[in-house]
C-alpha positions as CSV (number, residue, x, y, z in Angstrom):
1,X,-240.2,31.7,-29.9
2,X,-243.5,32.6,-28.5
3,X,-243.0,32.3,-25.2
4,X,-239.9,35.1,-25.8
5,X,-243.0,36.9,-26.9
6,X,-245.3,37.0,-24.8
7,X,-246.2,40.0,-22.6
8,X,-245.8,39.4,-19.2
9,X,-245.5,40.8,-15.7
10,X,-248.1,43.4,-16.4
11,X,-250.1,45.5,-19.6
12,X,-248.5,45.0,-23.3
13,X,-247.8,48.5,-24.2
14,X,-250.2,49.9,-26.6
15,X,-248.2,50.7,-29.7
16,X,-247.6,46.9,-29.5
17,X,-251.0,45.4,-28.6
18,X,-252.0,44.5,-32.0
19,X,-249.1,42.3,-32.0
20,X,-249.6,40.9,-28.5
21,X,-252.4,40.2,-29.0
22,X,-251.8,37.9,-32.2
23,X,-249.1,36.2,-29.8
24,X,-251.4,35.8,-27.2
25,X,-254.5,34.3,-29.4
26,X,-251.4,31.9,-30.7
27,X,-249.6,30.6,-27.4
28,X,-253.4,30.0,-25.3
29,X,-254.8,28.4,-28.5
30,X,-252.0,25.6,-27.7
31,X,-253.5,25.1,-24.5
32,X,-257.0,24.8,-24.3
33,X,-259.3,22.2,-22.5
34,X,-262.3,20.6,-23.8
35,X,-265.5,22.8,-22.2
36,X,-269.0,21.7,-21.6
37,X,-268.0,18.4,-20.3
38,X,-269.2,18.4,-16.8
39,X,-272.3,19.3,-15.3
40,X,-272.8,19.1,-11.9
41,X,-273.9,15.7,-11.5
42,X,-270.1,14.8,-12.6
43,X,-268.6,17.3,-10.6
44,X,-270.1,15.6,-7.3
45,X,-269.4,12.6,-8.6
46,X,-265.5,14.0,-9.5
47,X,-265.5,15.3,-5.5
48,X,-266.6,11.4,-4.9
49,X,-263.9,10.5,-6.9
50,X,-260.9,12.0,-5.2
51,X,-261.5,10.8,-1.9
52,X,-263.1,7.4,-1.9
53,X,-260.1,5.7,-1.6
54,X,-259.4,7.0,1.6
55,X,-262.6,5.0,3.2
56,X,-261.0,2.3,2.0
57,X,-257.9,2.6,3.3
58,X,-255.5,4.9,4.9
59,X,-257.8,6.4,7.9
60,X,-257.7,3.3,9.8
61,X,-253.8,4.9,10.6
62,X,-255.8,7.3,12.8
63,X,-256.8,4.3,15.5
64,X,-253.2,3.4,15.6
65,X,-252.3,6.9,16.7
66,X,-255.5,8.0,18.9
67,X,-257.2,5.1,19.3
68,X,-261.2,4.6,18.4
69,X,-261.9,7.9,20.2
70,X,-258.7,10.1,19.2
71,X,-259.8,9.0,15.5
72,X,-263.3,10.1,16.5
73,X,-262.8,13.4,17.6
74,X,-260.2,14.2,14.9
75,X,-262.7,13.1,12.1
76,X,-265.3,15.5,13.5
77,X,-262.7,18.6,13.5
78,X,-261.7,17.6,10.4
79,X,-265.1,17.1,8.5
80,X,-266.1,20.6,10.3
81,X,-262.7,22.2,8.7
82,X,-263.5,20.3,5.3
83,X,-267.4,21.8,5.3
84,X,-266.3,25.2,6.3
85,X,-263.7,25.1,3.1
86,X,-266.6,23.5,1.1
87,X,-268.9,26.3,1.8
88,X,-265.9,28.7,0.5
89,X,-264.7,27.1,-2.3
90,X,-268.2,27.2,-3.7
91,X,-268.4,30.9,-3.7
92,X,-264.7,31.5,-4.5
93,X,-265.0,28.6,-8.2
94,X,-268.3,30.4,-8.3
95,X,-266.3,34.3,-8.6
96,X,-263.5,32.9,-10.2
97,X,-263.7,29.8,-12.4
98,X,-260.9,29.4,-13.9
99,X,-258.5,25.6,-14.0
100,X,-256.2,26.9,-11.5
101,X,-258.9,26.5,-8.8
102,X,-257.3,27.7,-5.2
103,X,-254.5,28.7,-6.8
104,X,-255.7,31.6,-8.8
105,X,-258.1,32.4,-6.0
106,X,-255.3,33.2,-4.0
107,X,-253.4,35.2,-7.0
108,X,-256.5,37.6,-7.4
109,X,-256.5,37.8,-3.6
110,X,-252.6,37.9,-2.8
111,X,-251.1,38.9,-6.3
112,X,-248.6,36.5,-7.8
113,X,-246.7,35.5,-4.3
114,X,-249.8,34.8,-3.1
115,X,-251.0,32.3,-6.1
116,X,-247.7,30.7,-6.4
117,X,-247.5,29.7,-2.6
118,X,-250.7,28.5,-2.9
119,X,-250.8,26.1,-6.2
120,X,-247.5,24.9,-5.3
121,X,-249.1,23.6,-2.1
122,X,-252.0,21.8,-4.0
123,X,-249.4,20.3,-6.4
124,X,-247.5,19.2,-3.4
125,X,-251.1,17.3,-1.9
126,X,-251.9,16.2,-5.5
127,X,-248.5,14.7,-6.7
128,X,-248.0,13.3,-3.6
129,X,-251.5,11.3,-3.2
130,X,-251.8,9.1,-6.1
131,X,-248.2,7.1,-4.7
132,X,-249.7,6.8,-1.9
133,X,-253.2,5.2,-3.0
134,X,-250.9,3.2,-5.7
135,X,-249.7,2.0,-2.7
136,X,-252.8,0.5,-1.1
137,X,-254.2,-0.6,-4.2
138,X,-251.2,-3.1,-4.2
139,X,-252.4,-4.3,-0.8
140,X,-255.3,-4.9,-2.0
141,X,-254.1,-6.7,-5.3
142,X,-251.8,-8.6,-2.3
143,X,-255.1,-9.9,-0.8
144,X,-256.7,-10.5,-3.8
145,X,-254.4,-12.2,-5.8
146,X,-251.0,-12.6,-4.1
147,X,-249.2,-9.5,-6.2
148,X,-248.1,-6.4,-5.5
149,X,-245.2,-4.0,-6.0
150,X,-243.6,-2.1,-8.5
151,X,-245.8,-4.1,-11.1
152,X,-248.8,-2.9,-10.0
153,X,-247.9,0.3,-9.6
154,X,-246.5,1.1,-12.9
155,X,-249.6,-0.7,-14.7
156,X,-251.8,1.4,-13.1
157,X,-250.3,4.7,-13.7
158,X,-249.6,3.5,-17.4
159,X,-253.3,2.7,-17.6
160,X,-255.3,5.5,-16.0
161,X,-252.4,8.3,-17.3
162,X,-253.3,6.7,-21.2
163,X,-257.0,7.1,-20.3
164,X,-256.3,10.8,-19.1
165,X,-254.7,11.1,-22.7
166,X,-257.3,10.2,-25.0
167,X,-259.8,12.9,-23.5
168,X,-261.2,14.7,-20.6
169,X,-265.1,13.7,-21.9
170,X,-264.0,10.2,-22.1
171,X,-262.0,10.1,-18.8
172,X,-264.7,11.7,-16.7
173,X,-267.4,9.4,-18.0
174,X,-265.2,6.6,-17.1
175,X,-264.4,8.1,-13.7
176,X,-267.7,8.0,-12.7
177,X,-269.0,4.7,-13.5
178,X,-265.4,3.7,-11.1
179,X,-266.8,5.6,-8.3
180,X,-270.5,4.4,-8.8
181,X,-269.1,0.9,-8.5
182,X,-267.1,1.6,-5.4
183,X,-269.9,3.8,-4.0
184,X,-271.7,0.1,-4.3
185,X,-269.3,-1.7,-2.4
186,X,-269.2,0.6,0.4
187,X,-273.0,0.8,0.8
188,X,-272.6,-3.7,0.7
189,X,-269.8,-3.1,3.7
190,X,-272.3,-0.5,5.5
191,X,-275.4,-3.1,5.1
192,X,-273.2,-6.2,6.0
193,X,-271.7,-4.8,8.9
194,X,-274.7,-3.0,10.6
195,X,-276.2,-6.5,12.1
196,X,-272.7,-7.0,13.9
197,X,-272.2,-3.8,15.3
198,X,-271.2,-3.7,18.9
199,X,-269.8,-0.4,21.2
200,X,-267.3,-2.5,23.5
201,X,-265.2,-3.1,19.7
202,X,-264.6,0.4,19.8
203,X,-262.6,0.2,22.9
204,X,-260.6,-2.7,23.0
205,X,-257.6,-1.1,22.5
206,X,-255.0,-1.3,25.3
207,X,-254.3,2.3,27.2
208,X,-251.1,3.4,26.9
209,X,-250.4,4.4,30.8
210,X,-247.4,6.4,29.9
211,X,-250.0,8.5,27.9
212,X,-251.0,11.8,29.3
213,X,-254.8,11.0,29.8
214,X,-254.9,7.8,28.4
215,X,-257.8,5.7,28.9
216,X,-260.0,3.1,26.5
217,X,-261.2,5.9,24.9
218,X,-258.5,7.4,24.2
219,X,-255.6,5.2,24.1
220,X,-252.7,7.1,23.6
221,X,-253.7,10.1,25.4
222,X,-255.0,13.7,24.4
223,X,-251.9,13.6,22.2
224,X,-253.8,10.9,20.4
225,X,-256.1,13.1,19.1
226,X,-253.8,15.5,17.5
227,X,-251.6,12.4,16.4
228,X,-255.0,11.3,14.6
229,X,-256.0,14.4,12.7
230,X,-253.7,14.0,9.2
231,X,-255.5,10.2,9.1
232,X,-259.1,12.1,9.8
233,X,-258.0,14.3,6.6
234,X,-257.8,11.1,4.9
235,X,-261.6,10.7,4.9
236,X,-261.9,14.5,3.3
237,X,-258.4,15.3,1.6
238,X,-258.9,16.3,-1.9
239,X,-262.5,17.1,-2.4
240,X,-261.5,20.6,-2.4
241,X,-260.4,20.1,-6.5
242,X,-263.7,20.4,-7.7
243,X,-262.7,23.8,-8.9
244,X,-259.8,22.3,-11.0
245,X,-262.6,21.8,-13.4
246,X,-263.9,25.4,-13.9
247,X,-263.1,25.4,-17.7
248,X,-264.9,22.2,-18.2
249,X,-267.9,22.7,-16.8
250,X,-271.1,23.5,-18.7
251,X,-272.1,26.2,-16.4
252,X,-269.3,26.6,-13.9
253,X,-271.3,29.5,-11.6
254,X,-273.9,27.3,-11.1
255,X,-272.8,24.0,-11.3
256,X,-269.5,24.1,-9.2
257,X,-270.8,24.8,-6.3
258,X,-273.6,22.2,-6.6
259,X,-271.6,19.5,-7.2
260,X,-268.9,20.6,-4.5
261,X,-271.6,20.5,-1.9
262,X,-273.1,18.0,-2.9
263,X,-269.9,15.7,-2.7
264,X,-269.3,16.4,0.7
265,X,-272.7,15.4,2.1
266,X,-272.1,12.3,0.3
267,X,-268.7,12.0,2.1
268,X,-269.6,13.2,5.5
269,X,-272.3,10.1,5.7
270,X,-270.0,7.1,4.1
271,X,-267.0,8.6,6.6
272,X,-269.5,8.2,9.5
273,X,-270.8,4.9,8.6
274,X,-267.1,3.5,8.6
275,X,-265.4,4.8,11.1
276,X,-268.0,3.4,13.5
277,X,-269.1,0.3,11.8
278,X,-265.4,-1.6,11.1
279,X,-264.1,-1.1,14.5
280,X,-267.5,-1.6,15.7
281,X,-267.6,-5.1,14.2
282,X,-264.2,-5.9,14.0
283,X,-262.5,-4.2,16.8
284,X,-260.3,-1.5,16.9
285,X,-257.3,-3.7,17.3
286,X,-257.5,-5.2,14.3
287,X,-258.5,-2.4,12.0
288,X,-255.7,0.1,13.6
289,X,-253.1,-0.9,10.8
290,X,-255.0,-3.3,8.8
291,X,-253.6,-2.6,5.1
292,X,-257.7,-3.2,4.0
293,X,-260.0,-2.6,7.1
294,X,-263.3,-3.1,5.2
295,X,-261.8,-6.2,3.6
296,X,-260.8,-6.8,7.2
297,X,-264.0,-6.1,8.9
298,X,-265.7,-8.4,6.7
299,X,-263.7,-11.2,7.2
300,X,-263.4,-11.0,10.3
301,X,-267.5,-11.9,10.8
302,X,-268.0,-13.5,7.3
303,X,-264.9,-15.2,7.1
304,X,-262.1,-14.4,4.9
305,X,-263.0,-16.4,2.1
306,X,-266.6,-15.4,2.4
307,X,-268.4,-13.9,-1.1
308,X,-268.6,-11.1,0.3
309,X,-265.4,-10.2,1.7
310,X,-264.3,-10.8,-1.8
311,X,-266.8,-8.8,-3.7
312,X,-265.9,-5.7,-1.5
313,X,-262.3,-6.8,-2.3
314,X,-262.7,-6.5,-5.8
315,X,-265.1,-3.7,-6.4
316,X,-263.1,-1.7,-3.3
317,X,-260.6,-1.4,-6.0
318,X,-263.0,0.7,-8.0
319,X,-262.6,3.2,-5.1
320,X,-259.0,3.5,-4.8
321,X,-259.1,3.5,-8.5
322,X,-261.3,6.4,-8.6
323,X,-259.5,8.2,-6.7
324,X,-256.0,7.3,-7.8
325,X,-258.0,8.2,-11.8
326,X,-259.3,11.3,-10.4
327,X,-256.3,12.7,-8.9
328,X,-254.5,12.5,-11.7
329,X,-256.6,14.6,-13.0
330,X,-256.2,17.3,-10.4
331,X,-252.9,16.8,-10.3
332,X,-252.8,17.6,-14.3
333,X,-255.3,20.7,-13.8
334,X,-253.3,22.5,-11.7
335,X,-249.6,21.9,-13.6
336,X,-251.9,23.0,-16.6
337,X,-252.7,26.4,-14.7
338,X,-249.3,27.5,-13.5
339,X,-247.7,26.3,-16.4
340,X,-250.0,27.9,-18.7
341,X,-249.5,31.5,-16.8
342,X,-245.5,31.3,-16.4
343,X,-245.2,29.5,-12.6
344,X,-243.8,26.3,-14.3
345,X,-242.5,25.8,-17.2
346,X,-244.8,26.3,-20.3
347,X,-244.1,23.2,-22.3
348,X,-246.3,21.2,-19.4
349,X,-249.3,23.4,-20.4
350,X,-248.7,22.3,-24.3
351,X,-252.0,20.2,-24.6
352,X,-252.8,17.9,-27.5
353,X,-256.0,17.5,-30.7
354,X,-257.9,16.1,-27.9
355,X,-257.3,19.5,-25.8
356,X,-255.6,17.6,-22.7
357,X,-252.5,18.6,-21.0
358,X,-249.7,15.8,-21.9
359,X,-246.9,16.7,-20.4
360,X,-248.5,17.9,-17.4
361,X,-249.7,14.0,-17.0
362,X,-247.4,12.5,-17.8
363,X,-244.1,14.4,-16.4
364,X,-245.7,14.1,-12.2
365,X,-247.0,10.4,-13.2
366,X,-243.6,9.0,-13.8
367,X,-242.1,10.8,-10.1
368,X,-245.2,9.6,-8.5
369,X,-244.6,6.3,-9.7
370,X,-241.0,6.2,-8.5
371,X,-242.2,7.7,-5.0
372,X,-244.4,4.6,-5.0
373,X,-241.7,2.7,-4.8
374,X,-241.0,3.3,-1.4
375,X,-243.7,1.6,0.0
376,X,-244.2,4.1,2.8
377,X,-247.8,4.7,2.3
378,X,-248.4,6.7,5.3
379,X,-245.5,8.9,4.8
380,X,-247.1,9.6,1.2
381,X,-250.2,10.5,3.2
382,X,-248.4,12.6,5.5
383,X,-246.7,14.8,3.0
384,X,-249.9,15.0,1.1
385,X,-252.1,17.0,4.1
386,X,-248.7,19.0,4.6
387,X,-248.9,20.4,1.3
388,X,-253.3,19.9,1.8
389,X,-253.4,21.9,4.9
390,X,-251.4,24.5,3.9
391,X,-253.6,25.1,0.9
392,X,-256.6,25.6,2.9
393,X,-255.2,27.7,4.9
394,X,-254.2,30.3,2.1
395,X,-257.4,29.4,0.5
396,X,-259.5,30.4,3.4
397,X,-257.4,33.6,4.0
398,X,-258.2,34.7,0.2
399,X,-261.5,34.2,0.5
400,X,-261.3,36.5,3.5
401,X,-259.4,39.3,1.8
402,X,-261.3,39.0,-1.4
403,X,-264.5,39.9,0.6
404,X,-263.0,42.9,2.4
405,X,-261.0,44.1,-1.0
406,X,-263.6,43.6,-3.7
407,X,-266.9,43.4,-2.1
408,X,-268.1,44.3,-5.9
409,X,-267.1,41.0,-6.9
410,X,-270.3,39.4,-8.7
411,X,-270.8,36.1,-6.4
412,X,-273.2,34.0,-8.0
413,X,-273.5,31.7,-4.6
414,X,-272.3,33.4,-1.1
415,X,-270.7,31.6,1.8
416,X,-273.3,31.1,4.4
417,X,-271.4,33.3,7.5
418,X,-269.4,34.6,5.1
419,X,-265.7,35.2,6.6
420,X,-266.5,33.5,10.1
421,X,-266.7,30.3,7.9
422,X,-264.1,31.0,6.2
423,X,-261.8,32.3,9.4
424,X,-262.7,28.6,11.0
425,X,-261.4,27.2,8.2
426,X,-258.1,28.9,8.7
427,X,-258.2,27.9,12.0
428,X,-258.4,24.5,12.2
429,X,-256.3,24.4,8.6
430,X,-253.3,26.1,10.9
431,X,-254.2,23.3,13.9
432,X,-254.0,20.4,11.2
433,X,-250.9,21.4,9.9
434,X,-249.3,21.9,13.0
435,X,-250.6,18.2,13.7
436,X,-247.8,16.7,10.7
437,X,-245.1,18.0,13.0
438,X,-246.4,15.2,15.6
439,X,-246.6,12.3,13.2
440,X,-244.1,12.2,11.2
441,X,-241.2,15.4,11.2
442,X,-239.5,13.1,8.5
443,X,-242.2,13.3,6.2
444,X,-242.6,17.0,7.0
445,X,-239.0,17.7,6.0
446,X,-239.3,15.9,2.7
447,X,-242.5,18.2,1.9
448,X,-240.3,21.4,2.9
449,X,-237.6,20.4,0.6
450,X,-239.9,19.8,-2.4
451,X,-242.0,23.4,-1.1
452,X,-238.2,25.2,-1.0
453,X,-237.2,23.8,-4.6
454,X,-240.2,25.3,-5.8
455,X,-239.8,28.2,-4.3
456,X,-236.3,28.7,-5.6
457,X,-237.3,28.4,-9.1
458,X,-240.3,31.4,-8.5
459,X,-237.9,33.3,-6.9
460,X,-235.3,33.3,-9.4
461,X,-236.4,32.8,-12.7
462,X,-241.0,32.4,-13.4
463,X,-241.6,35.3,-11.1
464,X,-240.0,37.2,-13.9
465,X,-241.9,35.6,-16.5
466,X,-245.5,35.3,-16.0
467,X,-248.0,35.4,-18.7
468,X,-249.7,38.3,-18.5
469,X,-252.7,37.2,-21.3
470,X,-253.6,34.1,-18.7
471,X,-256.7,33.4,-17.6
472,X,-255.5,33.9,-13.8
473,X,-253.1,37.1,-14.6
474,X,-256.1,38.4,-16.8
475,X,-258.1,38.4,-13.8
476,X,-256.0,40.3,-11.8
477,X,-255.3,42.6,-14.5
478,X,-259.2,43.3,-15.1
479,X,-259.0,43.5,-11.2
480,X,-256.0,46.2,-11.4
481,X,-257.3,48.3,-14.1
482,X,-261.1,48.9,-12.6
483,X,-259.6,50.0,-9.3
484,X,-257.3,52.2,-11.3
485,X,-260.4,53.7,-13.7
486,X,-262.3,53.8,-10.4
487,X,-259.8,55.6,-8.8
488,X,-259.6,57.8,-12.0
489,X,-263.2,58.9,-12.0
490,X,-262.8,59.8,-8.3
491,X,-260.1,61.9,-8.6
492,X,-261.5,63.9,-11.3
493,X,-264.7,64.3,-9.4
494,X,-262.9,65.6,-7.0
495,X,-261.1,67.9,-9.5
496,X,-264.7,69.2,-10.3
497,X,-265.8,69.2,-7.0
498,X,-262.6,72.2,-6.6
């Protein structure tokens, strides 16, 4: 009954706002999140979070495609790209902090086409990646304990989903003592494998001759390094959700931008240290489609059944955990938005007593668990920066619109350079996506189909039934009606003026 009720597509009329306004105080008290839980110490360590498991596994992909130097070149686009979006995002959650994050950045910037587009390409990156980190953490559980497999999968989703459930507070505290313990292990892996380090590791990959430009740099060519740039993502891909956490933040102007940036420089040194030191002290070889390279690495100077291979075995977990926790998260966040204003369906944005979005964890946990299923890690991961790259591209192009179209925006932190930071980001978004076309076209068509369904449903039936009393709509609708009262107080200057 209420959400036959509710006003959308536009301004209630005003012989009926009283009423619409009852309606609308009735259907967002239902859906509500628990504020004041995150300063920005979390938030860094929530940007930590969603993309520590890919130093643990996952990038290594990159060597098999480019070799040591394809992987190098693509992680130095990529972490350019990912600080260029950092550096927007933190002025954009700053503007506009609201849970839908790039999502309703885009819908004040590009209206409702815009925003759906957008979010549908985050939920695409976000309910694609935790099936593919379940994955790994089952090669991991493999080395560790012999077990892997459906098992594994569907414990862990049960697990971290239930923890999700009982409250965001709760969750987020948890989340971070997860990433603290696998930011531990990777500083152990870092300190353990500096002594061994040696440059000739890097190369001992065989050239591919029928490579265009292959050499032991670059194995497989020039074409390497495009091949490699979806697994340089890997060491980046997801930090951006930071701003999913606007409405939970203590003092989201402030403290979302911190804690974004702040994650990043984090993420920029651990990627650095690893992609030199494991092929550095392993060889490249071995770590190009190892299933755990810093398990790997280690074992292979320390010996597999050394005490340290198996401490970074164990408390590696804690970083695909994190991340596997964390995204669920995101991926909740962002269901919670669209649903909440009309995109989706509203029941997903229902959320409980403890003021978390149920359905909107549960619902995408059960299809990421069957997707898990597959096995096909990097396809997951593929299909993930397809939806990813996308994202920041239509991120980056709001940004650039928003500053041309409402340079009155208040913008408690600016991008440093502004739309040339943000027009890189586009860039080199555009050049990355382009780049899943080269690895895998199958996993590209899968994301399409997925990106079409959605669009099907906008098209035909939400687009028609947005909430107009949303947090994201509300926006645009303050947006709308101060350009209209502006333009109002021109035109009857101008009437004086005459």
């Amino acid at each position: 009954m209420i959400d036959k009720e509710i006003p959308v597509n536009g301004l209630a009329k005003a012989e009926d706002s009283t009423a619409d306004s009852e309606v609308d105080k009735e259907y967002l008290s239902q859906r509500q999140l628990k504020k004041g839980v995150a300063g920005w110490i979390l938030l860094a360590s929530l940007g930590v979070s969603y993309v520590i498991s890919g130093h643990f596994a996952g990038w290594n992909f990159g060597i098999a495609s480019g070799g040591f130097g394809g992987m190098m070149i693509a992680a130095v686009i990529m972490g350019l790209m990912y600080w260029c979006l950092v550096l927007t995002l933190a002025e954009l959650s700053s503007s506009l902090p609201t849970a839908g994050g790039g999502y309703s950045f885009a819908r004040r910037a590009m209206g409702p086409w815009g925003g759906f587009l957008t979010g549908t390409a985050i939920l695409l990156e976000y309910a694609i990646a935790p099936a593919a980190i379940a994955i790994f953490i089952g090669s991991y559980f493999q080395a560790l304990m012999g077990i892997d497999g459906p098992v594994v999968y569907g414990v862990f989703y049960l697990i971290f989903i239930g923890i999700h459930l009982w409250g965001a507070g709760e969750a987020l505290r948890i989340m971070m003592g997860i990433t603290l313990l696998a930011v531990i292990a990777i500083v152990v892996f870092i300190t353990a494998m500096l002594p061994h380090f040696q440059w000739a590791l890097l190369f001992d990959i065989v050239p591919n001759e029928q490579a265009f430009g292959a050499s032991r740099f670059l194995p497989e060519g020039i074409v390497g390094i495009w091949a490699a740039l979806p697994f340089a993502m890997w060491l980046f891909l997801a930090v951006e959700g930071v701003p999913l956490a606007a409405e939970e933040a203590s003092n989201p102007s402030k403290d979302l931008p911190k804690g974004i940036i702040a994650s990043m420089i984090i993420l920029i040194f651990f990627a650095s240290m690893i992609l030199f030191l494991a092929p550095g002290g392993a060889g490249a070889e071995l770590m190009k489609d190892h299933g755990t390279p810093l398990v790997g690495a280690l074992g292979f100077i320390y010996g597999n059944d050394s005490l340290i291979a198996k401490f970074v075995n164990v408390v590696g977990l804690c970083g695909l955990i994190a991340s596997f926790f964390s995204i669920i998260y995101a991926y909740s966040r962002q269901i919670f938005s669209l649903s909440r204003a009309g995109y989706l369906p509203r029941f997903l944005s229902i959320s409980g007593k403890r003021k978390v979005p149920v359905w909107a964890l549960i619902i995408p946990g059960f299809l990421g668990f069957l997707l898990s299923l597959t096995g096909e890690g990097d396809l997951m991961i593929t299909m993930a920066v397809f939806g990813a790259t996308l994202s920041y591209a239509m991120m980056s192009l709001s940004h650039i619109i928003l500053r041309y179209k409402e340079p009155e925006l208040i913008r408690p932190y600016r991008t440093p350079g502004g739309i040339v930071t943000s027009g890189l980001t586009l860039v080199l978004s555009l050049i990355a996506l382009a780049s899943t076309f080269v690895v895998s076209l199958h996993a590209v068509l899968w994301a399409a189909v997925f990106y079409c369904i959605m669009l099907l449903y906008f098209i035909f039936y939400s687009r028609n039934h947005l909430v107009s009393s949303a947090p994201e709509e509300a926006f645009d609708t303050e947006s709308l009606q101060a350009k209209q009262q502006s333009s109002g107080n021109n035109s009857a200057i101008e009437r004086e003026l005459t």
